[in-house]
TORNU-853091 format. One record per residue (C-alpha): chain; residue in three letters; x, y, z. Coordinates in steps of 0.2 Angstrom, whole numbers, plus 5000, padded with zeros to 4 digits. Each point is the difference from the previous one (the first is absolute). Example, Ala and Ser with C-alpha at 12.3 -4.5 7.8 and 13.67 -1.06 7.14 Angstrom:
REM residues 2
('A' 'Ala' (5062 4978 5039))
('A' 'Ser' (5006 5017 4997))
//
This chain:
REM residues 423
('A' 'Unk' (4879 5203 6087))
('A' 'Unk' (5011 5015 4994))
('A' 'Unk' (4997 4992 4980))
('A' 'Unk' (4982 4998 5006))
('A' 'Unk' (4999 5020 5006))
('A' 'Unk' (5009 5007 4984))
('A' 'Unk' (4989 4991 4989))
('A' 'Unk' (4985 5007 5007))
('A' 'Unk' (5008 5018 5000))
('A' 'Unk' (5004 5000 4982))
('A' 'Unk' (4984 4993 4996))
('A' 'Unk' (4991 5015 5011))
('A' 'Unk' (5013 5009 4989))
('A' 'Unk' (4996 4997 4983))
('A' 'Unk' (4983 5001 5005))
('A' 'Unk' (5001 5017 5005))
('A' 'Unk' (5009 5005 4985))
('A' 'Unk' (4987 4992 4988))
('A' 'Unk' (4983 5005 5008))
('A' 'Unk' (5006 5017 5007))
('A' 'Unk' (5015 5009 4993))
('A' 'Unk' (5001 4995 4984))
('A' 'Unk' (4982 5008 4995))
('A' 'Unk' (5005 5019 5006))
('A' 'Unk' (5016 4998 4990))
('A' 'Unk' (4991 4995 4984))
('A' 'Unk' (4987 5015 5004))
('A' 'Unk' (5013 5011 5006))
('A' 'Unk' (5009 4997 4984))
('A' 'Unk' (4982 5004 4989))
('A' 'Unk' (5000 5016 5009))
('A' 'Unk' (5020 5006 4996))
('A' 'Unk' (5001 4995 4983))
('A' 'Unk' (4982 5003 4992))
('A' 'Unk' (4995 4982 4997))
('A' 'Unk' (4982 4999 4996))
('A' 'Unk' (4989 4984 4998))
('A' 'Unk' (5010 4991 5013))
('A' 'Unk' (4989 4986 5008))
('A' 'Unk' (5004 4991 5016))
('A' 'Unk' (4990 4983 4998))
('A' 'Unk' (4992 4999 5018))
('A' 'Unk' (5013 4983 5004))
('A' 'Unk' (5006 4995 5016))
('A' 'Unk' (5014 4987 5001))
('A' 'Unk' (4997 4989 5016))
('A' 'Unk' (5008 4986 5009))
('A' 'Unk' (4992 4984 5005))
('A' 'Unk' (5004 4987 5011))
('A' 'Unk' (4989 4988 4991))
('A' 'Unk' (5005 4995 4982))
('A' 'Unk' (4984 4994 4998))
('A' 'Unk' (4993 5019 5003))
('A' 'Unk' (5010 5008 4987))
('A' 'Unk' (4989 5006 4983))
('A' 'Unk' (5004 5014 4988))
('A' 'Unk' (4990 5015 4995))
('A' 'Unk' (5009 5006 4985))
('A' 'Unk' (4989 5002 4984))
('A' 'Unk' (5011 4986 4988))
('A' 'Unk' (4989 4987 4995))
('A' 'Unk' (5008 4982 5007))
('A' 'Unk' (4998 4984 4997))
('A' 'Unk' (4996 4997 5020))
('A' 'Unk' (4986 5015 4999))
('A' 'Unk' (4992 4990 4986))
('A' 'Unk' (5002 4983 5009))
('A' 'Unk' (5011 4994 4988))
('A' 'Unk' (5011 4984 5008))
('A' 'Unk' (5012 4988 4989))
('A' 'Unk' (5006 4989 5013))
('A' 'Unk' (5018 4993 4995))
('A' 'Unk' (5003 4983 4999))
('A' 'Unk' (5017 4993 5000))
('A' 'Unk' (4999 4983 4991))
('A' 'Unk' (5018 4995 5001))
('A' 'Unk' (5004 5007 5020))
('A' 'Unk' (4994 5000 5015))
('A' 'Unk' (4995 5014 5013))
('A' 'Unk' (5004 4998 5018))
('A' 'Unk' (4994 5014 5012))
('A' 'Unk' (5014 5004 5013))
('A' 'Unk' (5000 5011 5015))
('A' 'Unk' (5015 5011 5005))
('A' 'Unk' (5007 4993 5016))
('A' 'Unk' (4999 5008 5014))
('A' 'Unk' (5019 5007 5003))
('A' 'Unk' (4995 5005 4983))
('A' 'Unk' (4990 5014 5003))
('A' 'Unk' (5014 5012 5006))
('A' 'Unk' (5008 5000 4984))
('A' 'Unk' (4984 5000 4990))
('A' 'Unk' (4988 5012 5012))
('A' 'Unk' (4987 5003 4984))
('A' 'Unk' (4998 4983 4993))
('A' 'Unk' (4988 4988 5008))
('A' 'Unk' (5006 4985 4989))
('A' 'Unk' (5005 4995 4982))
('A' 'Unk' (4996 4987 4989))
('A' 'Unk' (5010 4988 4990))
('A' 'Unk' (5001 4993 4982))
('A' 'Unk' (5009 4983 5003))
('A' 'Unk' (5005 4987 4983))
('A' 'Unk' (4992 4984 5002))
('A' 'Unk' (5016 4987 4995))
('A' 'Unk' (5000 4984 4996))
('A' 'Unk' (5011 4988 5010))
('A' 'Unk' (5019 5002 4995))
('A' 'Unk' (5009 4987 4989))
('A' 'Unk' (5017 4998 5004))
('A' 'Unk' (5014 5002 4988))
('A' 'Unk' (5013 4991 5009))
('A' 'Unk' (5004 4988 5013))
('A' 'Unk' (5006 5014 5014))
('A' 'Unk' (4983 5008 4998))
('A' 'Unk' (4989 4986 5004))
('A' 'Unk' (5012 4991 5014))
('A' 'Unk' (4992 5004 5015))
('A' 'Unk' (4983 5003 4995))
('A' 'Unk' (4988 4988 5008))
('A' 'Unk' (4990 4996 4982))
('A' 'Unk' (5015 4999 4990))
('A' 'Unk' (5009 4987 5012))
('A' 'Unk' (4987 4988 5002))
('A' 'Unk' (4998 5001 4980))
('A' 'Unk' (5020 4998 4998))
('A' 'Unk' (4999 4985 5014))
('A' 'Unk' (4984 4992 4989))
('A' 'Unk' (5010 5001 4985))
('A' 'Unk' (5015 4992 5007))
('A' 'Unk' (4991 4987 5009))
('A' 'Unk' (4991 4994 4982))
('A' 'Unk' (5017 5000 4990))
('A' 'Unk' (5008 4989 5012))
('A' 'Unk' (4985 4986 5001))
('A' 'Unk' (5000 5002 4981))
('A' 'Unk' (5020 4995 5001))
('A' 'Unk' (5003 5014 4989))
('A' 'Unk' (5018 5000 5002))
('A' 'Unk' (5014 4992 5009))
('A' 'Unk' (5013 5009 5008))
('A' 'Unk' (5019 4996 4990))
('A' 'Unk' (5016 5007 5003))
('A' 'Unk' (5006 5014 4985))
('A' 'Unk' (5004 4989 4984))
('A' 'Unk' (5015 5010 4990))
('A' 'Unk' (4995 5005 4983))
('A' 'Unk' (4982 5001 5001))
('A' 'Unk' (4988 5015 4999))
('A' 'Unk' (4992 5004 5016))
('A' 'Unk' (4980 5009 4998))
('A' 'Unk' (4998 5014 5013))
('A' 'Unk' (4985 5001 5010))
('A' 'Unk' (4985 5009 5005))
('A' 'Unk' (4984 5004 5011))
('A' 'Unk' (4986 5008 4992))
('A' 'Unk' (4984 5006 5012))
('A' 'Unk' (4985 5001 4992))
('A' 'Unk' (4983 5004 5008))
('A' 'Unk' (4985 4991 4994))
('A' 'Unk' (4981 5008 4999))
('A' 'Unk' (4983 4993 4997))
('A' 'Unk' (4991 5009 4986))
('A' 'Unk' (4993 5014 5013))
('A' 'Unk' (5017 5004 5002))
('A' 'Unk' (5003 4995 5018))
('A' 'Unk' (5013 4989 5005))
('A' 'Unk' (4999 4983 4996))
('A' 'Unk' (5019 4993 5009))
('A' 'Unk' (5020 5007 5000))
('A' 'Unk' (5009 4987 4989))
('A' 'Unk' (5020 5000 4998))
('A' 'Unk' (5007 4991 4986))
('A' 'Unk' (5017 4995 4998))
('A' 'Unk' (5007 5001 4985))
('A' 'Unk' (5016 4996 4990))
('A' 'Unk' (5008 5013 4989))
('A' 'Unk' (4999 4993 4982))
('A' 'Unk' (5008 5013 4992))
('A' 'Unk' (5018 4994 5006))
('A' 'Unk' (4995 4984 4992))
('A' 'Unk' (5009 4996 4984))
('A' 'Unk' (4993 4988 4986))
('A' 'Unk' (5006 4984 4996))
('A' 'Unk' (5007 4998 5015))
('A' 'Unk' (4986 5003 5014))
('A' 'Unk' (4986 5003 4989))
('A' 'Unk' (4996 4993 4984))
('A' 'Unk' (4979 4999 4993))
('A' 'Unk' (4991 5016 5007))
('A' 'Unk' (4980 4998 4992))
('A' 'Unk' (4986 4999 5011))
('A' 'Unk' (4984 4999 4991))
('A' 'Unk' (4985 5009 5008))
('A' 'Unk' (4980 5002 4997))
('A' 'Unk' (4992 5011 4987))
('A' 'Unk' (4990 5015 5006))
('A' 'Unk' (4986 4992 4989))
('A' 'Unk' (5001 4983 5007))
('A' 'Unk' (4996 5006 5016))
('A' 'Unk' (4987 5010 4993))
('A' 'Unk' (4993 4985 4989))
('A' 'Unk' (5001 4987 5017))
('A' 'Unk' (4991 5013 5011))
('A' 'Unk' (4986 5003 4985))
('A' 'Unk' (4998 4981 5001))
('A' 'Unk' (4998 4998 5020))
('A' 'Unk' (4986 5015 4998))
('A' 'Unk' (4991 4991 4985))
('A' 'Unk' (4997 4984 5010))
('A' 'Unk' (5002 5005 5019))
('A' 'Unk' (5017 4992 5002))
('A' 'Unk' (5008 5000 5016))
('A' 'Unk' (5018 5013 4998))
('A' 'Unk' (5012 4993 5015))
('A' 'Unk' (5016 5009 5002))
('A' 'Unk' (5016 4993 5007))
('A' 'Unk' (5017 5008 5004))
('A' 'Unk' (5017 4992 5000))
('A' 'Unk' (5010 5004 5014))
('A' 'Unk' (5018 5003 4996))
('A' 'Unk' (4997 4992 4981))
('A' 'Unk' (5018 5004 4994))
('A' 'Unk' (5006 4987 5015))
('A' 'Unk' (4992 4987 4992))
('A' 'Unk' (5010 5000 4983))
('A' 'Unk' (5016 4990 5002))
('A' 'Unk' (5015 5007 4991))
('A' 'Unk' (5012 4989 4988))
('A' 'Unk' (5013 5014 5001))
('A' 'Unk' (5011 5001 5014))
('A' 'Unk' (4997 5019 5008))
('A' 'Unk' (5008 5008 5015))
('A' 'Unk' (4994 5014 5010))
('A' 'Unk' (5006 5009 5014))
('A' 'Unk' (4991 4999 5019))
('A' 'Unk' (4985 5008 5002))
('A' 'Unk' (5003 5018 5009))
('A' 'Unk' (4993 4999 5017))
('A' 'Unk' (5001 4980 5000))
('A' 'Unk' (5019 4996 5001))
('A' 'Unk' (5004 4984 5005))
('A' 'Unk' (5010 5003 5016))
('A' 'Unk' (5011 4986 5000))
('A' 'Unk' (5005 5001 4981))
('A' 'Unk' (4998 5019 4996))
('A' 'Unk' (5013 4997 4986))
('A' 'Unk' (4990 4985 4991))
('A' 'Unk' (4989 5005 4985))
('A' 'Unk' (4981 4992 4996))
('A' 'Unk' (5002 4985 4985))
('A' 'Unk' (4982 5004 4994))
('A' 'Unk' (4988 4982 4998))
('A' 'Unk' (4984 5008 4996))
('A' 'Unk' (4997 5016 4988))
('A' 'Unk' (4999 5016 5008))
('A' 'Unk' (4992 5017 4997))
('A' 'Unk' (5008 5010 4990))
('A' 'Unk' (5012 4988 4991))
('A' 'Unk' (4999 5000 4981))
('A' 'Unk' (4994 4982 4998))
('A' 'Unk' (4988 5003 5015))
('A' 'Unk' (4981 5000 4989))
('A' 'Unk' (5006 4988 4988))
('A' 'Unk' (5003 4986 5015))
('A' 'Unk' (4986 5003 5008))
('A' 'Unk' (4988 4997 4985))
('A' 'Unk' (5009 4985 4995))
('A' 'Unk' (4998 4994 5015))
('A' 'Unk' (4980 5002 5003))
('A' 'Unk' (5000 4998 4981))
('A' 'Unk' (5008 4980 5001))
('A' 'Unk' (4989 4996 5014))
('A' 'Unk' (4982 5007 4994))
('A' 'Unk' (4999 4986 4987))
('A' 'Unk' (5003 4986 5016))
('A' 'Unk' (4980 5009 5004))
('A' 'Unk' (4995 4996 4982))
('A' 'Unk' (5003 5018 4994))
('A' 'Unk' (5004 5004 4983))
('A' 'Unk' (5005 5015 4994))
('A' 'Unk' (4992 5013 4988))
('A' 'Unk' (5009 5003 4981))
('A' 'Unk' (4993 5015 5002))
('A' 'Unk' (5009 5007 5016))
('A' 'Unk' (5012 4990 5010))
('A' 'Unk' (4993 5008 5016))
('A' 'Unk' (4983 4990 4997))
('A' 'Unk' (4997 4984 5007))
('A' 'Unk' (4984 4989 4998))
('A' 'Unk' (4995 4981 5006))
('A' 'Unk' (4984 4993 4991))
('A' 'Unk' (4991 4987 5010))
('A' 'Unk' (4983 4991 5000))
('A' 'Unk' (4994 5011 5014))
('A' 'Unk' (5006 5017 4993))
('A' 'Unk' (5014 5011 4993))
('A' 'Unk' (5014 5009 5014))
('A' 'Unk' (5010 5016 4994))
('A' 'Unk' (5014 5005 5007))
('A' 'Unk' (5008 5017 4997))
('A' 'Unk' (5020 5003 5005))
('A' 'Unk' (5007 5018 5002))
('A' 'Unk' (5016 4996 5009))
('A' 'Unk' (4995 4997 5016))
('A' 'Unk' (4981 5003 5000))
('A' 'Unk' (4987 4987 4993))
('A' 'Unk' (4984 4998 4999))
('A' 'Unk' (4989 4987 4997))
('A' 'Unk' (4982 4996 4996))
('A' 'Unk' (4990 4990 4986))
('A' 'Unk' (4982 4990 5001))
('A' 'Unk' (5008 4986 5009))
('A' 'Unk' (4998 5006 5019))
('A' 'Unk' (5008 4985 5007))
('A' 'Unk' (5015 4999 4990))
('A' 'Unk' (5002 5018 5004))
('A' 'Unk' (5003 4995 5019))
('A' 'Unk' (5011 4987 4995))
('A' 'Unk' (5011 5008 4990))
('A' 'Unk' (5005 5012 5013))
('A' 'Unk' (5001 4987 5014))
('A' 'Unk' (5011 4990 4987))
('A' 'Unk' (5011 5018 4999))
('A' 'Unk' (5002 5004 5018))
('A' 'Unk' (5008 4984 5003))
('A' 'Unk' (5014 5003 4988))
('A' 'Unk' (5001 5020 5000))
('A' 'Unk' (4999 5010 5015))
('A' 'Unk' (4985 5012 4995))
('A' 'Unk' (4986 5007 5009))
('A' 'Unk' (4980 4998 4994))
('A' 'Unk' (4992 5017 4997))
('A' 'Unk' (4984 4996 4999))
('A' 'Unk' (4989 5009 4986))
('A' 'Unk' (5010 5010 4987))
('A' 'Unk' (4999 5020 5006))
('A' 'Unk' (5017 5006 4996))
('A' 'Unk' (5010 4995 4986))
('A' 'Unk' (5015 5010 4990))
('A' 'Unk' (4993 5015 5009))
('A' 'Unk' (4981 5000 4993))
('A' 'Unk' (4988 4997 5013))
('A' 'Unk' (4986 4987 4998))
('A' 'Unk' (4983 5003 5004))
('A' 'Unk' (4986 4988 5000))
('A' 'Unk' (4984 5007 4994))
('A' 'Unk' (4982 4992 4996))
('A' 'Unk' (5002 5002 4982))
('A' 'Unk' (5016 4994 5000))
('A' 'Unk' (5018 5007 5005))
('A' 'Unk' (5009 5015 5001))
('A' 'Unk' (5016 5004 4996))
('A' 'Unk' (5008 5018 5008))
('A' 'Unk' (5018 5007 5000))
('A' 'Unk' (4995 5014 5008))
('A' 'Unk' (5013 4999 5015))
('A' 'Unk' (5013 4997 4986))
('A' 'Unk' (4992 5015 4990))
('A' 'Unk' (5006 5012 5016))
('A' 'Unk' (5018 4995 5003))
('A' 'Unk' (5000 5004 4982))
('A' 'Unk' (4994 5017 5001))
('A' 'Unk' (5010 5003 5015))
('A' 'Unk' (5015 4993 4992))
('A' 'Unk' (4997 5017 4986))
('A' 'Unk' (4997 5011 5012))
('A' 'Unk' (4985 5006 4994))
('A' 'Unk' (4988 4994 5015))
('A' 'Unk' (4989 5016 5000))
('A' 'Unk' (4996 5000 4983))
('A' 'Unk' (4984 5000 4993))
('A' 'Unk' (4990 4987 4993))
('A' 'Unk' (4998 5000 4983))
('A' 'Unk' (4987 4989 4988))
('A' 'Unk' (5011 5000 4984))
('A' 'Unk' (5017 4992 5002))
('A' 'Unk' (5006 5011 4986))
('A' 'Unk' (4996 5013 4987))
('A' 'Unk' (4991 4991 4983))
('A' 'Unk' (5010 4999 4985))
('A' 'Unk' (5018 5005 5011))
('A' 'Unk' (5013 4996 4990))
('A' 'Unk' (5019 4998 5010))
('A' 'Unk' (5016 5002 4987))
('A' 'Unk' (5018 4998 5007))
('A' 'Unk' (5006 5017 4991))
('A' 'Unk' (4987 5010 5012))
('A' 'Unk' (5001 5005 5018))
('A' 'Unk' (5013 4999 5012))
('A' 'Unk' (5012 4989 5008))
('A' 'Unk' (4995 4993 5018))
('A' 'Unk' (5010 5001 5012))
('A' 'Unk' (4998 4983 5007))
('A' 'Unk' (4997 4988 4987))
('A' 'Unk' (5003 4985 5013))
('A' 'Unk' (4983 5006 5009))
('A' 'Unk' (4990 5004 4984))
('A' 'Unk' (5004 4983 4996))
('A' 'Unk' (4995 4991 5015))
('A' 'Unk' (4984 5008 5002))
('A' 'Unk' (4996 4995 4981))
('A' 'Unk' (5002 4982 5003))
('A' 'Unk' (4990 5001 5014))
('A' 'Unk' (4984 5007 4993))
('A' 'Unk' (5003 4987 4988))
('A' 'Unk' (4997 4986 5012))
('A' 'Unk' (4986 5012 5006))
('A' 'Unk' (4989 4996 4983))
('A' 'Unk' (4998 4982 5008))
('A' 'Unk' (4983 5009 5008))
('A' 'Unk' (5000 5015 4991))
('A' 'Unk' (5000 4997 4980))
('A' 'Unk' (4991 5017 5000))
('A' 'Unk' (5017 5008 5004))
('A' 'Unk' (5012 4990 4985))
('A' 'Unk' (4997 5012 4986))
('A' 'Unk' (5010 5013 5010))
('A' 'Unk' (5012 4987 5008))
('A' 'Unk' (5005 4994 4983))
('A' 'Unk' (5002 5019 4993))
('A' 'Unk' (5013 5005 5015))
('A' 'Unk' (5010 4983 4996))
//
């Protein structure tokens, strides 16, 4: 009440001072000192209760008198409207409320074990992970050999999206450390081969031309399926010590992310059996598999631990993947709509193929997500010399973002020219 009552007297205060006094000063003043061609303008400051009720009568031309209103839109945040509580109001006596500019944030992904622990999502990922390496008899636990190298470790969280962006699943992977590895004693033959940007382009071209069916399948833990012929030792998993024989050390039986040999024994392992299915393999890219019959043809595309399959023969098509999934865990997608991070789109003239979601994360990544759009990638006849210019700062990201736009031609040739320039 006594912060209430001394408001309301200095308002009554200024009030007085403004409307009253401060006139016969200025007029007193004309009259001392011979000013002439004074002008009083006939304004009266006033207080409202109403915000609502507030105008101003001064003669500036504004963009509110001439009903001009640019709303602003915050494309990258969101506005939440919050109102002061009520033990507030002592404290802030001549605010109503205020509002917010919040950062909308994507979910977190850890960078270490002690940050996920603990975490609902990140536990029953961990526990997933686990449960799959043991059924896949990954490894078997061995007491600490003398005079062998011991591979660390690790946990890598990763959180996967559909191609709106939301969020598909958590998924932890275990991984070995592969760097400690050493060659020629753990390691040997490291080449995995993979498709070609323009065989995926030539298969999908094909399936449009003559209304194939695209089927997408996914391998679940590929890397476990590839056995090793060297003999590897890794430590326990962090999180999942065995309690009975913390001191033992994992003898690994199947290949494992993040070991050297890891690609290369997987392939040969889906490579060997493919033929079994009457597969045989393109001269033209290893990744490319094709079984003629009488009823039709069946293609089958291998990017590490993503296929897809299609071809005129239907029925071959469902047998082929029934014929999979009893060898390889793997899980039937259904139709092809996201693949190496271009999204498929099944239209009546045919199909189309979108990076657009890959497109942003790239622009994001540069930091330049409120740039404008631009319809010329570059200036005509730009030429780049190594003598001109200055050094960047961080080469590393320069780099990076330059093999990316690179794999961003696959759906935008219009934008190679310029690509190839900055290389």
């Amino acid at each position: 009440m006594e912060k209430d009552y001394f408001c309301s007297n200095l308002q009554d205060s200024f009030h007085l001072l403004i409307t009253h006094i401060l006139p016969l000063l200025v007029l007193l003043s004309s009259l001392l000192f011979g000013i002439k061609d004074l002008v009083i303008l006939p304004q009266e400051l006033q207080f409202v209760e109403d915000q609502s009720q507030a105008y101003n009568n001064h003669s500036m031309l504004t963009r509110a008198k001439n009903g001009i209103v640019k709303k602003k839109s915050f494309q990258d945040f969101c506005a939440f409207s919050c109102i002061v509580q009520q033990n507030l109001l002592d404290e802030l006596a001549f605010f109503s409320g205020f509002t917010s500019i919040l950062e909308v944030h994507d979910p977190i992904e850890p960078k270490s074990f002690k940050a996920a622990v603990g975490k609902p999502e990140w536990d029953i990922a961990m526990n997933e992970e686990i449960d799959a390496l043991l059924k896949q008899g990954t490894w078997k636990l061995v007491p600490l050999p003398k005079d062998k190298n011991i591979v660390g470790s690790k946990w890598i969280y990763k959180v996967k999206k559909n191609p709106d962006g939301t969020v598909s699943r958590y998924k932890a992977r275990l991984v070995a450390q592969g760097f400690s590895q050493e060659k020629g004693l753990d390691y040997d033959e490291t080449f995995s081969p993979v498709v070609r940007h323009s065989t995926v382009r030539l298969v999908i071209a094909l399936a449009a031309m003559n209304r194939w069916e695209l089927r997408q399948l996914d391998v679940k833990n590929a890397f476990l399926h590839g056995d090793l012929r060297e003999e590897v030792y890794m430590q326990q998993p962090i999180g999942f010590t065995d309690p009975v024989h913390p001191e033992y050390v994992c003898l690994l039986k199947k290949s494992l992310y993040g070991l050297k040999q890891a690609p290369r024994a997987w392939n040969e392992k889906f490579s060997n059996f493919l033929p079994a299915l009457g597969f045989h393999f393109s001269h033209s890219d290893p990744s490319l598999f094709i079984k003629n019959s009488e009823k039709g043809v069946v293609a089958l595309l291998l990017y590490v631990d993503d296929i897809i399959v299609t071809g005129s023969d239907t029925e071959g098509i469902i047998a082929v993947i029934s014929e999979l999934g009893e060898v390889f865990d793997m899980k039937d997608l259904g139709s092809l709509s996201y693949f190496l991070g271009i999204n498929v789109q099944y239209k009546k003239k045919g199909i189309f193929l979108s990076q657009e979601k890959y497109a942003k994360e790239l622009i994001l990544k540069a930091g330049l997500e409120s740039c404008k759009a631009c319809s010329s990638p570059c200036l005509p006849h730009i030429q780049l010399l190594k003598s001109e210019g200055t050094l960047l700062d961080n080469p590393t990201l320069y780099r990076s973002l330059v093999g990316a736009l690179q794999y961003l031609t696959f759906t935008r040739p219009d934008i190679a020219y310029a690509v190839n320039t900055v290389c």
